[in-house]
C-alpha positions in Angstrom: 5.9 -16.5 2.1 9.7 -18.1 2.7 11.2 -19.1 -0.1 14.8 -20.8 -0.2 16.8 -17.4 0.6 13.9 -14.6 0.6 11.0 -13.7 3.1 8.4 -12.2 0.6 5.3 -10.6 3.0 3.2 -7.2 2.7 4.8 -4.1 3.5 4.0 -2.3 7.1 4.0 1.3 7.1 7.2 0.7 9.9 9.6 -0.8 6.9 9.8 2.7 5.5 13.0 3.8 6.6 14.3 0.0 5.1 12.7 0.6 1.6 14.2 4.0 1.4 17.6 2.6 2.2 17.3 0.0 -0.5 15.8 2.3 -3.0 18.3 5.4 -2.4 21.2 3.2 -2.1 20.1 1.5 -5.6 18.8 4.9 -8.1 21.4 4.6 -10.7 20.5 0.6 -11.7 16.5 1.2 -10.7 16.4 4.4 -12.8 17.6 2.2 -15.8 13.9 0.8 -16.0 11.9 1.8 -13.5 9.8 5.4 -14.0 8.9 5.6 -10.2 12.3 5.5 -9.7 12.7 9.1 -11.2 10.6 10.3 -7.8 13.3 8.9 -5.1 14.8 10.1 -3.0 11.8 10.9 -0.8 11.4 11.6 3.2 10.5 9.0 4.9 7.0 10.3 5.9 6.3 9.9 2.2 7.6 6.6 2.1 5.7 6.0 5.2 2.5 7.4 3.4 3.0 5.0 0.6 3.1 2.3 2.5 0.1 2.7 4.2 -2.1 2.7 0.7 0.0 -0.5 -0.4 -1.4 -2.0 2.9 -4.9 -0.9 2.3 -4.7 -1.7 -1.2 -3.7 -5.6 -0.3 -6.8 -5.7 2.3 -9.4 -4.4 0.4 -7.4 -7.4 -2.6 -6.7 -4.6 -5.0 -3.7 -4.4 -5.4 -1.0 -6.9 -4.0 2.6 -5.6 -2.9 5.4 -7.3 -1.1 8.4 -6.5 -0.4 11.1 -9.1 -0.5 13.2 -9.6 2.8 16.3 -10.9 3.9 15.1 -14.4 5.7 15.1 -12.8 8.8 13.7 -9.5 7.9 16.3 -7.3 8.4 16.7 -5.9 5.4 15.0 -5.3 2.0 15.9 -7.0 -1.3 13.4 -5.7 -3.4 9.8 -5.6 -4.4 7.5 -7.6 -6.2 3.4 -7.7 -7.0 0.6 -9.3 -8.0 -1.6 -6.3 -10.0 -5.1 -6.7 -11.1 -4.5 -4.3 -14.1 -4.3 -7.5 -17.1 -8.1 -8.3 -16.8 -10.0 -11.1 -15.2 -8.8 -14.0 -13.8 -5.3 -12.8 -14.8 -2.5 -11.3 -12.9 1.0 -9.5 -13.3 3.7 -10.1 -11.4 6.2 -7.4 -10.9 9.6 -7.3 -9.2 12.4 -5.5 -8.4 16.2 -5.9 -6.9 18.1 -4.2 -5.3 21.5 -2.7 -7.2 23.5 -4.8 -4.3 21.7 -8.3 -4.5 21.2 -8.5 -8.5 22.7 -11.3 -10.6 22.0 -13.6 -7.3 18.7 -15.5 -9.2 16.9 -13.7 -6.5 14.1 -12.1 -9.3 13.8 -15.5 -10.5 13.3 -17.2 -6.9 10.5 -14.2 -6.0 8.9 -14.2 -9.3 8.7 -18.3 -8.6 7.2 -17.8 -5.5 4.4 -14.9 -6.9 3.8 -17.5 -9.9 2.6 -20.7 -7.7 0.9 -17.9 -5.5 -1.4 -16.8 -8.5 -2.0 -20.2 -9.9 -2.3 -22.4 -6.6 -3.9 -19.3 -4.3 -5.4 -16.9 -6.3 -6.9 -19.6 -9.4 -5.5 -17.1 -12.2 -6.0 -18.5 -15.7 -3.1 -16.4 -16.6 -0.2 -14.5 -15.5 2.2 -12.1 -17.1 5.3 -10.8 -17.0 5.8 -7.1 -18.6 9.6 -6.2 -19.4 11.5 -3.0 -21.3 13.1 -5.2 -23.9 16.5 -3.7 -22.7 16.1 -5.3 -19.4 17.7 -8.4 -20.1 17.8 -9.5 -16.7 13.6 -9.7 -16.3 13.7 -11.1 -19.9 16.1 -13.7 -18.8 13.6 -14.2 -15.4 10.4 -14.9 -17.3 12.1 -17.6 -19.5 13.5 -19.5 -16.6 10.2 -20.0 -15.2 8.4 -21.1 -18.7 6.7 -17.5 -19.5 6.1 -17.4 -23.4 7.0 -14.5 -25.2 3.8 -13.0 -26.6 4.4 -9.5 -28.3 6.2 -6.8 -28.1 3.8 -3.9 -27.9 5.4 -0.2 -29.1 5.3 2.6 -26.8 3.3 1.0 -24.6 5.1 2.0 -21.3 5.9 5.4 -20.1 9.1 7.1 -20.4 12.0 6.3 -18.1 12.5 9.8 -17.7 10.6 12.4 -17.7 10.2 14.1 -20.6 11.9 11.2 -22.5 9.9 8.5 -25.3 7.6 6.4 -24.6 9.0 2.6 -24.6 8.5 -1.0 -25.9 7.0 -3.3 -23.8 7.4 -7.3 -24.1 4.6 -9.4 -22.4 5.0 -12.9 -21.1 2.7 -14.9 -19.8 1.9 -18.4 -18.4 -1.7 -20.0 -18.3 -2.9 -22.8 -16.2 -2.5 -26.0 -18.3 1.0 -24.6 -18.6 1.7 -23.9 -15.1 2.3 -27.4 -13.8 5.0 -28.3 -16.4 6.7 -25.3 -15.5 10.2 -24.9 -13.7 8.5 -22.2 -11.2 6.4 -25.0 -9.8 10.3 -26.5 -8.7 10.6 -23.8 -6.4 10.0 -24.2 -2.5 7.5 -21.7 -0.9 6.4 -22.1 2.5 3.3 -20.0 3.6 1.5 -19.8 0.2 -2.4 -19.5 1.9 
């Protein structure tokens, strides 16, 4: 998918060395809310490894990771998904940035383009947005595009760190009779089938 200023396609096992770079260059602002983050830096070959299962996991349409390019595809942004994991005939979409390329609308822009790919691609009845309450940047994301503030459910997501408490999670979401009304519907995606 091409968006205004992002390429947003499936990872190949060959863009490991470019995650890693965007990851290891971006800990200190990824660690803030991200618990994977805690694992980085890895080699490489485990990147590589990783990689290969996010690949097999879009094929086999259980799982749906992208990472978001430069237009060109010469570097990495960030990451986003579409996850299965808010039951039927919903989605999640997930995103990250990378600490240089934050406070560009860049989240908002790939989140856009993951949004009209559930609802126009994938015929979701729903999608959602989960977000720390601290991360004011994702909250700030899921309004722009007309997600809805549901609940905040406690403890629901696992600790930043390990070792560390459980945290709040808000949840978002956007259902179909909603979605064309919406200001993600605004935003230009090429490539959405």
């Amino acid at each position: 998918m091409l968006t205004e200023r992002l390429l947003l396609r499936p990872y190949d096992p060959d863009d490991a060395a470019l995650l890693k770079e965007a990851v290891d260059t971006s800990l200190d602002h990824l660690r803030r809310f991200m618990d994977w983050a805690w694992t980085a830096p890895e080699p490489v070959g485990v990147v590589r490894k990783r990689l290969r299962a996010f690949r097999d996991a879009f094929r086999h349409g259980d799982d749906w990771i992208y990472g978001i390019f430069d237009p060109d595809g010469s570097a990495i942004v960030g990451g986003a998904g579409l996850h299965r994991r808010v039951g039927p005939e919903a989605l999640e979409i997930g995103y990250w940035i990378r600490a240089s390329r934050v406070r560009q609308g860049l989240a908002t822009e790939a989140a856009a383009a993951l949004t009209r790919l559930a609802f126009e691609r994938c015929g979701v009845v729903r999608a959602e947005i989960h977000v720390d309450p601290a991360n004011t940047g994702s909250l700030a994301v899921a309004e722009r595009l007309g997600y809805l503030r549901e609940a905040t459910l406690r403890k629901r997501l696992p600790p930043i760190k390990p070792g560390g408490p459980r945290r709040d999670e808000v949840v978002f979401s956007l259902l179909d009779d909603e979605y064309p009304g919406s200001p993600a519907v605004r935003f230009a995606v090429n490539g959405l089938d």
